[in-house]
KOLNUVO-955119 format. One record per atom (N, C-alpha, C): residue in one letter; x, y, z. Coordinates in steps of 0.1 Angstrom, whole numbers, padded with zeros to 4 digits, always signed. Example, Ala and Ser with C-alpha at 12.3 -4.5 7.8 and 13.67 -1.06 7.14 Angstrom:
REM residues 2
A+0132-0057+0078
A+0123-0045+0078
A+0132-0033+0078
S+0128-0022+0071
S+0137-0011+0071
S+0129+0000+0079
REM end
This chain:
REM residues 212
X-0192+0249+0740
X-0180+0241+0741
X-0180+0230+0730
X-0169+0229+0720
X-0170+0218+0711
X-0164+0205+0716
X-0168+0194+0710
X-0164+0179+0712
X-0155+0179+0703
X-0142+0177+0712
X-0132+0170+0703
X-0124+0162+0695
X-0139+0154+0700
X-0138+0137+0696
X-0144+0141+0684
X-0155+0151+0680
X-0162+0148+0666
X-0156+0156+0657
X-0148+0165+0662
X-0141+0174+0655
X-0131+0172+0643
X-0132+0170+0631
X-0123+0165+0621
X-0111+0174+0620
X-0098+0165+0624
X-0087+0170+0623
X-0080+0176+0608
X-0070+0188+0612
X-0067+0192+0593
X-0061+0183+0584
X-0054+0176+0592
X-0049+0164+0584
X-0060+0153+0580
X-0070+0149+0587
X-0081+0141+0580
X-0090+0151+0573
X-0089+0161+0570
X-0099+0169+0559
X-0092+0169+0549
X-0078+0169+0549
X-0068+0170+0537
X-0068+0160+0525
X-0070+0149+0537
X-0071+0134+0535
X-0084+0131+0526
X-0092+0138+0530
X-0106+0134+0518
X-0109+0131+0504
X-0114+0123+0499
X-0108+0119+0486
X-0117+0127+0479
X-0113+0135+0467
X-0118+0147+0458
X-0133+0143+0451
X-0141+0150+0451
X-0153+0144+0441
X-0148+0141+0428
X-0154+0133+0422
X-0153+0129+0408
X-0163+0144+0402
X-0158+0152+0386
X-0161+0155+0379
X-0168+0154+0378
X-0181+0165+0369
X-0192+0155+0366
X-0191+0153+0348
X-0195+0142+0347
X-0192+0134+0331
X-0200+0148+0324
X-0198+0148+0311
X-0205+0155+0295
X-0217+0146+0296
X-0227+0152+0293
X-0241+0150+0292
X-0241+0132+0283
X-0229+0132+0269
X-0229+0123+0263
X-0220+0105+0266
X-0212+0113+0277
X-0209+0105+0284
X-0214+0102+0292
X-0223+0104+0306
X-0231+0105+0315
X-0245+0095+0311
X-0247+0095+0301
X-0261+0087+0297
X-0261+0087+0282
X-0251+0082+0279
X-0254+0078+0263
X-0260+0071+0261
X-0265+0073+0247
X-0280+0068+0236
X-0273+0059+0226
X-0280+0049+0224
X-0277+0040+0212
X-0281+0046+0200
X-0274+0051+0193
X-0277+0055+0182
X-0285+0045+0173
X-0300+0049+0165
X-0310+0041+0161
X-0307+0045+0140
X-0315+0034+0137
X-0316+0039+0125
X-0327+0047+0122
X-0326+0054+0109
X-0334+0060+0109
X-0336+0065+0090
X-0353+0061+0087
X-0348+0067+0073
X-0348+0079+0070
X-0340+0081+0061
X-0335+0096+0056
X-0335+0098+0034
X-0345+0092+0033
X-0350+0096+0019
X-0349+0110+0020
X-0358+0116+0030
X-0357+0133+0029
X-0345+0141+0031
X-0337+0132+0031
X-0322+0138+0030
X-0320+0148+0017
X-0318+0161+0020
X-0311+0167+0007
X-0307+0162-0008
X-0297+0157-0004
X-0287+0148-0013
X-0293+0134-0016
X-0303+0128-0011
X-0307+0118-0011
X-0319+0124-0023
X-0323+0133-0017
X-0339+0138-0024
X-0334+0143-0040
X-0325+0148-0040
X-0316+0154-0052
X-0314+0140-0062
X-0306+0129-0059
X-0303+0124-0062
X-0313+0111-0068
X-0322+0111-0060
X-0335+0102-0067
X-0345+0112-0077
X-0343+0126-0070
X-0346+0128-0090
X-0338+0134-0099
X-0327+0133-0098
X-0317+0134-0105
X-0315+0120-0115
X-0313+0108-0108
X-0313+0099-0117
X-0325+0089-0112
X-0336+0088-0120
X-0349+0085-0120
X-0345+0068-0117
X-0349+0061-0104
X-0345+0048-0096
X-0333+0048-0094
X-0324+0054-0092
X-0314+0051-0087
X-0315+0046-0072
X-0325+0050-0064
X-0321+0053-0048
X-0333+0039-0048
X-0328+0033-0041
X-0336+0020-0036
X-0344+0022-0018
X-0332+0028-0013
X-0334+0029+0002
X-0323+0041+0005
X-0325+0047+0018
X-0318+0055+0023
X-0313+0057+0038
X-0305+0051+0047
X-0308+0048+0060
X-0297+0059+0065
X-0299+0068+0083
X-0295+0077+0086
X-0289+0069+0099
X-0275+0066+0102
X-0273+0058+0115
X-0259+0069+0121
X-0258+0067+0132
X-0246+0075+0139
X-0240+0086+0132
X-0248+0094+0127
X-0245+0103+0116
X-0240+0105+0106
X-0239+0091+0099
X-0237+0087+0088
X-0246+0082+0080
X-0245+0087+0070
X-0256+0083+0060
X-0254+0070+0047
X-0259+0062+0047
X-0258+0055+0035
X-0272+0050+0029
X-0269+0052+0013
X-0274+0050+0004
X-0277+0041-0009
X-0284+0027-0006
X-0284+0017-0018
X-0291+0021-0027
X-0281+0021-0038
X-0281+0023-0055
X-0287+0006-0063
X-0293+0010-0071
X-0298-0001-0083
X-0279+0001-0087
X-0277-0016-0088
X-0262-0017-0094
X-0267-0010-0111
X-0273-0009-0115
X-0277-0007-0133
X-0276+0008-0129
X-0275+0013-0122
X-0281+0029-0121
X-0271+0032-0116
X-0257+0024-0107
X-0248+0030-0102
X-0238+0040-0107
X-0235+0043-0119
X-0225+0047-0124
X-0234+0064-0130
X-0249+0067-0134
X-0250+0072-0133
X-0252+0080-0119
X-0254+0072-0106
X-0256+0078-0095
X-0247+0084-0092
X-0233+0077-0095
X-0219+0086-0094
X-0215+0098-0100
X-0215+0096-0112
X-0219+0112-0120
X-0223+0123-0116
X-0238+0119-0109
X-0242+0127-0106
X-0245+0135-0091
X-0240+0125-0084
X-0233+0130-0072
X-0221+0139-0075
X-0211+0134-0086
X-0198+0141-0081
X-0201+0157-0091
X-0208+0157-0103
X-0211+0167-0110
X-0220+0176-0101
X-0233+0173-0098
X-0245+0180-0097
X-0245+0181-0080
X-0235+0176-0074
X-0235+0175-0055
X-0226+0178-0050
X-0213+0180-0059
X-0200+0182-0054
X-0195+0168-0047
X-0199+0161-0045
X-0190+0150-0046
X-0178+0147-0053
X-0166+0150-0054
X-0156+0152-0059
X-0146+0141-0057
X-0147+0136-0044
X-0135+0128-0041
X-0136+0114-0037
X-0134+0105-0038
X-0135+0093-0043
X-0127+0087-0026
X-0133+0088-0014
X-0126+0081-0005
X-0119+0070-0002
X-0126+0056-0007
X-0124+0048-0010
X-0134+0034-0010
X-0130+0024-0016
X-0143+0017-0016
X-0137+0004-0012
X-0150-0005-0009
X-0143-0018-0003
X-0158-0029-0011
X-0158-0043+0000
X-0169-0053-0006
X-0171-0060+0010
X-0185-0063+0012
X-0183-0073+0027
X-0193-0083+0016
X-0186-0093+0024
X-0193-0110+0022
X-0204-0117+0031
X-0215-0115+0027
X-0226-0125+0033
X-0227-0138+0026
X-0219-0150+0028
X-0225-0161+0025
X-0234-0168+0019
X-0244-0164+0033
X-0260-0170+0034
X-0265-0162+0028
X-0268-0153+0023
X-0274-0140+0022
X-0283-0144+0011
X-0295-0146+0008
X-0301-0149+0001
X-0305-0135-0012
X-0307-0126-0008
X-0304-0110-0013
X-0291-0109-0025
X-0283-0113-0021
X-0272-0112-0027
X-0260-0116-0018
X-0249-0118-0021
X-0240-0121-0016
X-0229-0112-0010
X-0226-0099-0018
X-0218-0091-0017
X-0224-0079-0013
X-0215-0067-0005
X-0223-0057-0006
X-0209-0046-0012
X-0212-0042-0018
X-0201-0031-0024
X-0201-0015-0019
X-0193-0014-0014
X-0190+0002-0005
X-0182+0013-0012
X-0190+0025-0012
X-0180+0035-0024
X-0181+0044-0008
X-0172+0053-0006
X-0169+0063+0003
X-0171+0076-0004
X-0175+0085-0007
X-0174+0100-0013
X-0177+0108-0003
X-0167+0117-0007
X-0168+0134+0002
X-0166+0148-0009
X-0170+0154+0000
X-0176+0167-0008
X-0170+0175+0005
X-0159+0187-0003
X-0153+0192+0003
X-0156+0204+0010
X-0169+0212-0002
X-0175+0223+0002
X-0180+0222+0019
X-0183+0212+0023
X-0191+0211+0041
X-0185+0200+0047
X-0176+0194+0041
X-0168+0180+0046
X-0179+0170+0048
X-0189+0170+0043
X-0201+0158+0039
X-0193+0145+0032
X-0195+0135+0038
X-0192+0123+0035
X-0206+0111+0037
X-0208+0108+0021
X-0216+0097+0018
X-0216+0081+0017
X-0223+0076+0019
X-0218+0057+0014
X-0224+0054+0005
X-0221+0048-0005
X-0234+0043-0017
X-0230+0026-0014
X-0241+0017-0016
X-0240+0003-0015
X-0250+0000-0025
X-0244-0011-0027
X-0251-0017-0044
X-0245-0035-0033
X-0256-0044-0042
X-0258-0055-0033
X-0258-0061-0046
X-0248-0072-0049
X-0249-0079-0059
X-0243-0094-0058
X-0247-0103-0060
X-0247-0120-0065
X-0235-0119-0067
X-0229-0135-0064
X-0216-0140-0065
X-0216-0140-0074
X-0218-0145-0092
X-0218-0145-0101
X-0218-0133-0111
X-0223-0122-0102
X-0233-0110-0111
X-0222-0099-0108
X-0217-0094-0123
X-0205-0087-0125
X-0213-0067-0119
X-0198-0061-0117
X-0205-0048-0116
X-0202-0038-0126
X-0206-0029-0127
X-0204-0019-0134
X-0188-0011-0130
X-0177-0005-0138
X-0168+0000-0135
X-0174+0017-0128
X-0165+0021-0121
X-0167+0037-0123
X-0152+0044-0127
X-0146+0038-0134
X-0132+0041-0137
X-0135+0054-0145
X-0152+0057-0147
X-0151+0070-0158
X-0157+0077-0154
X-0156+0075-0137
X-0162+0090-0133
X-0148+0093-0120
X-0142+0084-0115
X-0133+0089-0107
X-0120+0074-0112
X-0112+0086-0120
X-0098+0074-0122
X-0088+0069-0110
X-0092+0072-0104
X-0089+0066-0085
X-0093+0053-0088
X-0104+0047-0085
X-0114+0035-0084
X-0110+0025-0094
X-0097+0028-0103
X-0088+0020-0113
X-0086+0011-0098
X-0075+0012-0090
X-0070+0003-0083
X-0077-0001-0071
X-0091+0010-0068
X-0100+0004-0053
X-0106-0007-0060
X-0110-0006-0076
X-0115-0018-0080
X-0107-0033-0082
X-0100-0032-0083
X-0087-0040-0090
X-0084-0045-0069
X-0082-0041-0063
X-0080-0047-0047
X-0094-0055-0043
X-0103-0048-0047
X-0114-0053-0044
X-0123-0069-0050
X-0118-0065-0066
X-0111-0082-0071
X-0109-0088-0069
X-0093-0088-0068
X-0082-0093-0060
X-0087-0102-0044
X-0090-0091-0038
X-0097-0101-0027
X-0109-0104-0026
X-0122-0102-0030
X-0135-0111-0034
X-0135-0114-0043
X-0132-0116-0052
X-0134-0117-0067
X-0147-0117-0075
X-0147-0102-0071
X-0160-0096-0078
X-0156-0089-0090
X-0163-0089-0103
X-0161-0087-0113
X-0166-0072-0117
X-0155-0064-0121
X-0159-0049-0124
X-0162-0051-0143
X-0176-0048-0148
X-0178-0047-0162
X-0164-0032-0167
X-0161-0030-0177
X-0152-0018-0184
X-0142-0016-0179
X-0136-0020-0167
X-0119-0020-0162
X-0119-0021-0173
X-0104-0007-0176
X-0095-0009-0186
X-0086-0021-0182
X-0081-0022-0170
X-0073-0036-0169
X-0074-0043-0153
X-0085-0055-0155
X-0086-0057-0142
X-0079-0071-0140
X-0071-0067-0132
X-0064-0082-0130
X-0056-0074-0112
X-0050-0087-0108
X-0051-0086-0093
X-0040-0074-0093
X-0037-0071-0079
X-0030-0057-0073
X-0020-0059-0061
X-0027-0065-0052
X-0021-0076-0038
X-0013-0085-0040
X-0022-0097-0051
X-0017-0108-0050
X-0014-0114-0070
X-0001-0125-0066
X-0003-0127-0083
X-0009-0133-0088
X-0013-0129-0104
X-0020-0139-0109
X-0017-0155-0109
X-0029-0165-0110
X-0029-0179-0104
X-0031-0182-0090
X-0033-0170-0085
X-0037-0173-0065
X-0046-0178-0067
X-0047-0188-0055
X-0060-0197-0057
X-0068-0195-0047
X-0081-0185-0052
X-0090-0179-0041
X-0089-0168-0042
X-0097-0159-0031
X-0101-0147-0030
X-0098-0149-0011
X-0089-0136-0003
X-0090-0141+0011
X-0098-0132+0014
X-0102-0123+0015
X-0113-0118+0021
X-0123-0122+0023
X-0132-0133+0014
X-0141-0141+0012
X-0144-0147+0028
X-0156-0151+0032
X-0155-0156+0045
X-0154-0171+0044
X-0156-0177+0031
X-0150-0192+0033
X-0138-0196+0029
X-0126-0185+0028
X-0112-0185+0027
X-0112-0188+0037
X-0103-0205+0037
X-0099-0212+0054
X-0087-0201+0056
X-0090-0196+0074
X-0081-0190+0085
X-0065-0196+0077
X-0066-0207+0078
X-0050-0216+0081
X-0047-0214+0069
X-0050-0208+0058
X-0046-0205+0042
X-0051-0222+0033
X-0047-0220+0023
X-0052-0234+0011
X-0037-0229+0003
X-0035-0242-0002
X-0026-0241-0012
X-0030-0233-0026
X-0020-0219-0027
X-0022-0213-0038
X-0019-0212-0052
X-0013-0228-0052
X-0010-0228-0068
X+0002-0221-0068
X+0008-0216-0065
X+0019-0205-0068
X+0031-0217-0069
X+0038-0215-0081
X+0055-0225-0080
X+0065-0222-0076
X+0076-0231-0071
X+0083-0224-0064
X+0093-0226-0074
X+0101-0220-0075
X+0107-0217-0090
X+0126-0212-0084
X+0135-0223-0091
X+0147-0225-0087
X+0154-0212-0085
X+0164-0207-0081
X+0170-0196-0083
X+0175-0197-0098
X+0181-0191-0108
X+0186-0190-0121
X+0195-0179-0123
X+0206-0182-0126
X+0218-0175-0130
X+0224-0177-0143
X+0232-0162-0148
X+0237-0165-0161
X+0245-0176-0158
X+0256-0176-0170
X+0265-0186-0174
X+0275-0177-0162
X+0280-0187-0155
X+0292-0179-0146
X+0285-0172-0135
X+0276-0169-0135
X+0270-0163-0124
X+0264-0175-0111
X+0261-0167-0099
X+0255-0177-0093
X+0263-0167-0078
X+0255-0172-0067
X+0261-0170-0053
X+0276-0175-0054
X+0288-0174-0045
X+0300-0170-0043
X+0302-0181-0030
X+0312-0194-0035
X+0317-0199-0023
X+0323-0194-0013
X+0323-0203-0002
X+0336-0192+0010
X+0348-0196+0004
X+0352-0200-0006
X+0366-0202-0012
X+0367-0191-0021
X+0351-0189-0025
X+0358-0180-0035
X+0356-0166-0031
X+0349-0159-0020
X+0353-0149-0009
X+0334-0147-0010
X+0328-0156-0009
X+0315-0153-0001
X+0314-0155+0012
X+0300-0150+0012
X+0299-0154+0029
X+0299-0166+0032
REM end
C-alpha cells in the first residue's frame, strides 16, 4: 500500500527545476594562462640564427607569442621574418608608454602574420624617449602610415621615413595624446582660430538677401 502523502504529484514533478548543463572542461576550471619562455620556438630559433642578436628574449603567453628585438637589429629581423618565414603581412603596429620605466620608456609593437598556418607574431623593441627608431618602410610599405600615427601620438621618432610628419592630428599640436602624461581634460594646442575669408563679393547671404 503506498503513502499518499509522500507520493509526488505529476504536476509537482513537472514543476522541477532542470539540471544545469555540465560546463566545457575550460570553462568548468579554467587555468590562468602563465608565461612561458619559448626561445625554442621554431620561428624564434630560426630567426636568432638568421640574424646573429637579433632576439633578446622570447616569451610564450595565452598563445601568443612575442618577441624582443635589439632596436639596431630590427629592420633586419623584419626582412627576415617576412622573406625567410613567410611573414608577409604587416598587421599592424602600435607604441605603449611607461613613464617610470627606467629600461626605456616606450615599447614599440609590430603585429605580423603569415598566411601559410595563420601564425601571428609580436616583435617589441624598447626604446628611450629621446632615442629615434629605425623605419621599416623598406620592408613593408604599409608601416608608411602605422609609423606616421604612431608619431603623431607618442612622438617617437622613425630614422628613414620618407615623410614623417603627423596623420591624426595637424602640424603645431601641442603634445603627443597617447602619452600617459597628456592631461585627461586636454592642454591648449596652439592651434589658431582663423576668421572665415571670402572673395571680393563673396561671404554667407543675409535673410534680405535670401539666406537662411
Amino acid at each position: 500500500m503506498t503513502d499518499e502523502k509522500n507520493t509526488p504529484k505529476p504536476e509537482d514533478q513537472a514543476a522541477a527545476p532542470a539540471q544545469p548543463e555540465a560546463k566545457p572542461p575550460w570553462l568548468d576550471k579554467p587555468v590562468t594562462p602563465e608565461h612561458a619562455d619559448a626561445m625554442d620556438d621554431p620561428d624564434v630559433a630560426a630567426l636568432a640564427a638568421g640574424v646573429e642578436g637579433a632576439v633578446l628574449s622570447a616569451d610564450a603567453f595565452a598563445g601568443e607569442l612575442t618577441i624582443t628585438i635589439d632596436p639596431a637589429k630590427l629592420v633586419d629581423a623584419c626582412r627576415f621574418l617576412k622573406k625567410e618565414r613567410g611573414f608577409k603581412f604587416l598587421v599592424d603596429m602600435t607604441a605603449v608608454d611607461w613613464p617610470e620605466r627606467e629600461e626605456g620608456r616606450f615599447d614599440v609593437i609590430y603585429w605580423m602574420h603569415r598566411f601559410d598556418d595563420s601564425r601571428r607574431i609580436r616583435l617589441r623593441i624598447v626604446a628611450g624617449e629621446e632615442q629615434s627608431v629605425p623605419t621599416v618602410t623598406g620592408v613593408w610599405k604599409t608601416s608608411n602610415w602605422m609609423e606616421r600615427e604612431v608619431y603623431d601620438m607618442f612622438g617617437i621618432v622613425f630614422d628613414g621615413h620618407p615623410n614623417l610628419e603627423r596623420i591624426l592630428l595637424w602640424e603645431g599640436f601641442n603634445g603627443h595624446p597617447l602619452r600617459k602624461d597628456f592631461p585627461v581634460e586636454g592642454i591648449d594646442t596652439g592651434a589658431a582660430v582663423q576668421p572665415d575669408v571670402y572673395p571680393e563679393g563673396g561671404g554667407p547671404l543675409t535673410e534680405e538677401e535670401g539666406g537662411a
